[in-house]
N, C-alpha and C positions, 0 to 999 in steps of 0.2 A: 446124173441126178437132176440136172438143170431142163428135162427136158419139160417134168412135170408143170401145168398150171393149174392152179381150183378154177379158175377163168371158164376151164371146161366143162367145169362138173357145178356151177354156181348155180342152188336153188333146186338140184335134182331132190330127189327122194330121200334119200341119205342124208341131204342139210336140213329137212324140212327136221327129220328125226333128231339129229344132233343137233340144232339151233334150240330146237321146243326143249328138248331134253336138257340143254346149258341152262337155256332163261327161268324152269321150274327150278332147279338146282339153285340157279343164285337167288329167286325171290323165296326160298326157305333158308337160307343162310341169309338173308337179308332183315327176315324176322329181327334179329338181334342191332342194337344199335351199332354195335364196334367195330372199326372199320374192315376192312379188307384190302387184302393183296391179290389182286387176278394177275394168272401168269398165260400166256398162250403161247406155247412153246414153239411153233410152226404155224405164224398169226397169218401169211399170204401176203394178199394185194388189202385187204380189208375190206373194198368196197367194189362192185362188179357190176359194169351195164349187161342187161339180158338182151340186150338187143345189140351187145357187141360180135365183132369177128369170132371172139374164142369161143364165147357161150352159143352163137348162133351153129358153129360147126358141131357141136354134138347134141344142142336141143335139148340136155338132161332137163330144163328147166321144167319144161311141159310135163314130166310124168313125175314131178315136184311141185312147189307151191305152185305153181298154175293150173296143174289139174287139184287142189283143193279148194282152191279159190270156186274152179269152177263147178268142184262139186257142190259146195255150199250156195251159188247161187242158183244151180239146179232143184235144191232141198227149198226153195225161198229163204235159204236160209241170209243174214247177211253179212259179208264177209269179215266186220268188224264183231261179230258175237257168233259164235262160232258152238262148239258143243262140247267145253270145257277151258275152264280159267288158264291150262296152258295153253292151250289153242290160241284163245283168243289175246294172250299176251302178244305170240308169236306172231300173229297176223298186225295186234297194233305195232310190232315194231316194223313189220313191210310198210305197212300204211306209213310210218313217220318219213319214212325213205325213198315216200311217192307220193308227194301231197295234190297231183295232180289227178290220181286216180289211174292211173293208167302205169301196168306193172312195167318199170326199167329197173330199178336201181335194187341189185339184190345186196344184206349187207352179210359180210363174216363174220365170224368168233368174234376179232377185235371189234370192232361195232355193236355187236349183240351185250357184250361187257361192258361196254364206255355208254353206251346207252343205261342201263340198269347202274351204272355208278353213280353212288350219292355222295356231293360234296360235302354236305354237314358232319360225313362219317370219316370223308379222308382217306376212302378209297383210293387202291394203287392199281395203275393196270402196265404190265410190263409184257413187250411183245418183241418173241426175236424171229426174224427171218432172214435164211441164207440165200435163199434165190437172189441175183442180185438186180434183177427188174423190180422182181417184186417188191423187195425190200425199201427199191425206192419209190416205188407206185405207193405204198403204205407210206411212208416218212411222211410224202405229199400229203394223204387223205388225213393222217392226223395232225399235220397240222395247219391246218382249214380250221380242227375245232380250238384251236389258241388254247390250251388245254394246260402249258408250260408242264411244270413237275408230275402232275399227278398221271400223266402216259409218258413212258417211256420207249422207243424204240432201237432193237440194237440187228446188227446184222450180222450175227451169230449165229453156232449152230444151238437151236436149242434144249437139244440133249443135254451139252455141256453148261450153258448159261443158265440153267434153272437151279441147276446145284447152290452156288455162292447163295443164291437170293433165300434157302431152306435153312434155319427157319427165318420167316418174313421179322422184318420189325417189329417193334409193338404198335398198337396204335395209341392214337390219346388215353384212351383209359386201360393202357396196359396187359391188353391183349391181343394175342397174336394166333392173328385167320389166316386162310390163306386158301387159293382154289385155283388147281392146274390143268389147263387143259393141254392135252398130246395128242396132237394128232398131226402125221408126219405123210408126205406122201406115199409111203409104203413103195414106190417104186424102183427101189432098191431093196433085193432081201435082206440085207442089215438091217432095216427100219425095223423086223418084227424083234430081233434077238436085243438091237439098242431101245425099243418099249421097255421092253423087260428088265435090262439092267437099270433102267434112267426109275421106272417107278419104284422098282427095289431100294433103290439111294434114296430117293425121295422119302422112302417110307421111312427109314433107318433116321434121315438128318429131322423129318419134323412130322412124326407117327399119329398127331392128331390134326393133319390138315384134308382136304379135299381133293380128290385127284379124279380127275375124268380120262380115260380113257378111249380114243375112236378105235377100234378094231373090225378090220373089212372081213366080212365074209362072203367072200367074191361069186360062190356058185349060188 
């Protein structure tokens, strides 16, 4: 199982969809003032150079944000206004994470969530991962943002470690959100049958929370 890294696949086509797909999802649960709990069950490294060793060996980047980028500046279009508000979220969160202009630094789930977390709400972001590089490649990048309580990170598996946390706290005004992302490297065939059981609990311990699901459809 250790052999997996997102390292390989950071910024393909696939995250372009599940990143855009997370950031719409939270900025319409975000409508509401009262806080939130983000859980990312299989958070990775969190943060990825495109112009490193893992990402340069399979290149997915290119037929991902980098061919939108470059198709919108084919369109004149520009790549900060883009041809819909979650596009153009999604592209403002690459741009925070390359103020230079020049695409390196692609970010994960955790990043996509800690970025969209608002402190006056009291947002929770809790990230487990078992790889055990990555686990602590992630520990590193969160805490660069001095972030203390409100991100947690555990090096768990997080099939198991999402349970306790269901249902979430209250927040200040006594209501309890909550939004889970699962997405496991499937590179084990257990991962499809432990989705299934983990959303199933999940659903039973707290039936009115948010749950996102990545599910590959490999052909």
């Amino acid at each position: 199982m250790f052999s997996y890294r997102h390292a390989f696949h950071a910024g393909n086509h696939a995250d372009v969809l599940k990143h855009t797909t997370l950031i719409a999802t939270l900025r319409h649960l975000m409508q509401k003032e009262a806080g939130l709990t983000l859980i990312d069950t299989h958070a990775g490294a969190g943060l990825y150079r495109l112009d490193g060793d893992y990402t340069e060996t399979g290149g997915e980047a290119k037929d991902g944000v980098v061919k939108l980028m470059a198709a919108l500046r084919a369109a004149d279009q520009p790549p900060a206004k883009a041809v819909s508000p979650a596009i153009d979220d999604y592209l403002d969160l690459i741009a925070s994470f390359n103020p230079s202009g020049a695409l390196r630094v692609y970010p994960g789930s955790p990043f996509v969530m800690q970025h969209l977390m608002r402190a006056e709400s009291r947002d929770r972001l809790k990230l487990f991962e078992l790889h055990p590089t990555d686990s602590k490649t992630l520990s590193a990048n969160i805490a660069q943002l001095d972030a203390g309580r409100q991100i947690a990170v555990a090096r768990q598996d997080g099939f198991e470690g999402v349970k306790p946390l269901l249902p979430p706290p209250p927040s200040a005004t006594g209501s309890k959100r909550a939004l889970v992302l699962i997405d496991p490297s499937y590179e084990i065939k257990s991962d499809y049958a432990k989705v299934s059981a983990c959303i199933q609990e999940c659903i039973k311990r707290f039936p009115t929370g948010t749950f996102l699901v990545w599910y590959p459809v490999i052909p």
